[in-house]
C-alpha positions in Angstrom: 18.0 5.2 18.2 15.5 2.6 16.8 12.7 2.4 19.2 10.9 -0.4 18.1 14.5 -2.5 17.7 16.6 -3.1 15.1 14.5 -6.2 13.3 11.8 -4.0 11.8 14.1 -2.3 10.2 16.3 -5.0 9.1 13.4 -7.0 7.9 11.4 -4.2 6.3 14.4 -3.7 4.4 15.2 -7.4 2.7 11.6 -7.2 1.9 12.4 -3.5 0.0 15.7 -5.2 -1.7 14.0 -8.3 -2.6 10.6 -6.5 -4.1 13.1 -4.4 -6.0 15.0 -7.1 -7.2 12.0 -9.0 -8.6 10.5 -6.3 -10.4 14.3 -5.5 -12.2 14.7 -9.2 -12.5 10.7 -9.5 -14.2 11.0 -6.6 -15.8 14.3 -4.6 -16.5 12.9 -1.2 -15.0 14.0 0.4 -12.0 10.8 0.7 -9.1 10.7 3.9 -8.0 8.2 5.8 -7.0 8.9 9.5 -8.4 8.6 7.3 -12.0 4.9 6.9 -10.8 4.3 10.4 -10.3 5.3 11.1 -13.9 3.1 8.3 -15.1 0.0 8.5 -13.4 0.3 12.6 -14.9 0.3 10.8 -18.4 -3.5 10.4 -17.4 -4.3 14.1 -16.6 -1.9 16.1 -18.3 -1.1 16.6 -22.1 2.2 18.0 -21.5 4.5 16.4 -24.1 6.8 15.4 -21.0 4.2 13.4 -19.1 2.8 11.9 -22.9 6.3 10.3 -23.4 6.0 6.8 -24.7 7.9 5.3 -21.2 5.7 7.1 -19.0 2.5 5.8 -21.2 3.9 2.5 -21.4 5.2 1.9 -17.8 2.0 3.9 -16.1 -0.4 0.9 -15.1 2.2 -1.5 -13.3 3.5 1.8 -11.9 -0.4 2.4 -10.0 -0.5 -1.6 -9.0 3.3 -0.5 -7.3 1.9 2.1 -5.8 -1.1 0.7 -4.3 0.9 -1.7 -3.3 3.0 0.6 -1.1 0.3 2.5 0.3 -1.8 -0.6 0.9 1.2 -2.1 2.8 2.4 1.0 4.9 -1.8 1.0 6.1 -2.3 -2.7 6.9 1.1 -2.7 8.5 0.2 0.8 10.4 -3.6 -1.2 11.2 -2.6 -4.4 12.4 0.9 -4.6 13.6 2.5 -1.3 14.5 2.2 -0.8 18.7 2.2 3.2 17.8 -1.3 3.2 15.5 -1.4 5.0 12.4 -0.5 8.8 12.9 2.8 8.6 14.7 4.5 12.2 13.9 4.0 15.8 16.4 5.1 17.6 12.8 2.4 20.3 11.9 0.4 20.0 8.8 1.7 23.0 7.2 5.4 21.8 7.7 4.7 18.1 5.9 3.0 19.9 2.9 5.9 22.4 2.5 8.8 19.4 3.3 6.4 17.2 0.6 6.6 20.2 -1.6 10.0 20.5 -1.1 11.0 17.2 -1.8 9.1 17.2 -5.1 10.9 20.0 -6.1 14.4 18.1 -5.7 12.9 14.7 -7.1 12.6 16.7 -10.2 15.8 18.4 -10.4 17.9 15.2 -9.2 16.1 13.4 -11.9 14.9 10.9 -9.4 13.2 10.1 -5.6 15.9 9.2 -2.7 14.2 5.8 -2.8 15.0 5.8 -6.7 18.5 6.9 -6.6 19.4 5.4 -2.9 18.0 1.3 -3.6 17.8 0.9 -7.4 20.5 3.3 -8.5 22.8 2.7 -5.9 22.3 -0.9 -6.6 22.9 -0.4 -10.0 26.2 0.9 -9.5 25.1 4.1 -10.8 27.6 7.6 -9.9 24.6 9.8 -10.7 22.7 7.8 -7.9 25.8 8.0 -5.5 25.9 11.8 -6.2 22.2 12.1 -5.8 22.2 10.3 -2.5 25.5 12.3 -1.0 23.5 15.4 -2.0 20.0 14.0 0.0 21.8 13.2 2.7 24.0 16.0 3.0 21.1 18.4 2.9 18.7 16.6 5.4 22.0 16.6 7.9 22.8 20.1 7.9 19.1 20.9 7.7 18.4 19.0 10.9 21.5 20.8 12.9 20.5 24.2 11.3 16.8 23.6 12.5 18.2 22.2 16.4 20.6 25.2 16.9 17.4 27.5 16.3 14.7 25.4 18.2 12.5 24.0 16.1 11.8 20.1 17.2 
């Protein structure tokens, strides 16, 4: 079940909770990522959603949080993970359409499952509790649906 061991897990999660934290603590705003998305659109588009005053005002710490994930996940991947950088079998095609897919229900939920699942649910928040229920139902029953038909 957790082929490296349970430690990376446990650890990269107090790291997660505890950059969380900070930034709430530092800042009063939620870190979530689908919050970047929205503000780094502010650049591009001049839809009246993406020109909102939160997404103008919150948009540069948003790209430093950001860089800061993906420069993490690649020095991590580069230096310490025993499996290298690519690690997944799944098909081009099928990680654009599940990205696609999961954009789609960031928007409608209001939220990423990172957004609703550490900060909401750490916020005590039943919007995030029904958000997360919904996520997790979903990706259950889709992973038996797509098992019973063969696709691995």
């Amino acid at each position: 079940m957790f082929p490296l061991g349970i430690e990376p897990y446990l650890i990269g999660g107090v790291i997660v909770g505890i950059g969380v934290s900070f930034i709430y603590i530092l800042t009063g705003l939620h870190a979530t990522q689908s919050s970047f998305y929205s503000t780094t659109l502010s650049y591009f588009s001049k839809l009246k959603h993406f020109q909102d005053e939160r997404n103008l005002k919150e948009r540069v710490w948003r790209l430093y949080l950001a860089a800061g994930v993906i420069t993490g996940a690649l020095l991590y991947s580069v230096l310490i993970s025993p499996i290298g950088f690519w690690v997944t079998q799944v098909d081009l095609w099928r990680l654009a359409l599940g990205g696609l897919l999961v954009g789609i229900g960031t928007r409608l939920s209001n939220g990423c499952t990172s957004g609703h699942g550490i900060s909401g649910l750490a916020s005590l928040s039943t919007t995030s509790l029904y958000a997360v229920l919904t996520f997790m139902g979903t990706a259950i029953i889709t992973a038996h649906i797509l098992e019973l038909v063969g696709v691995v």
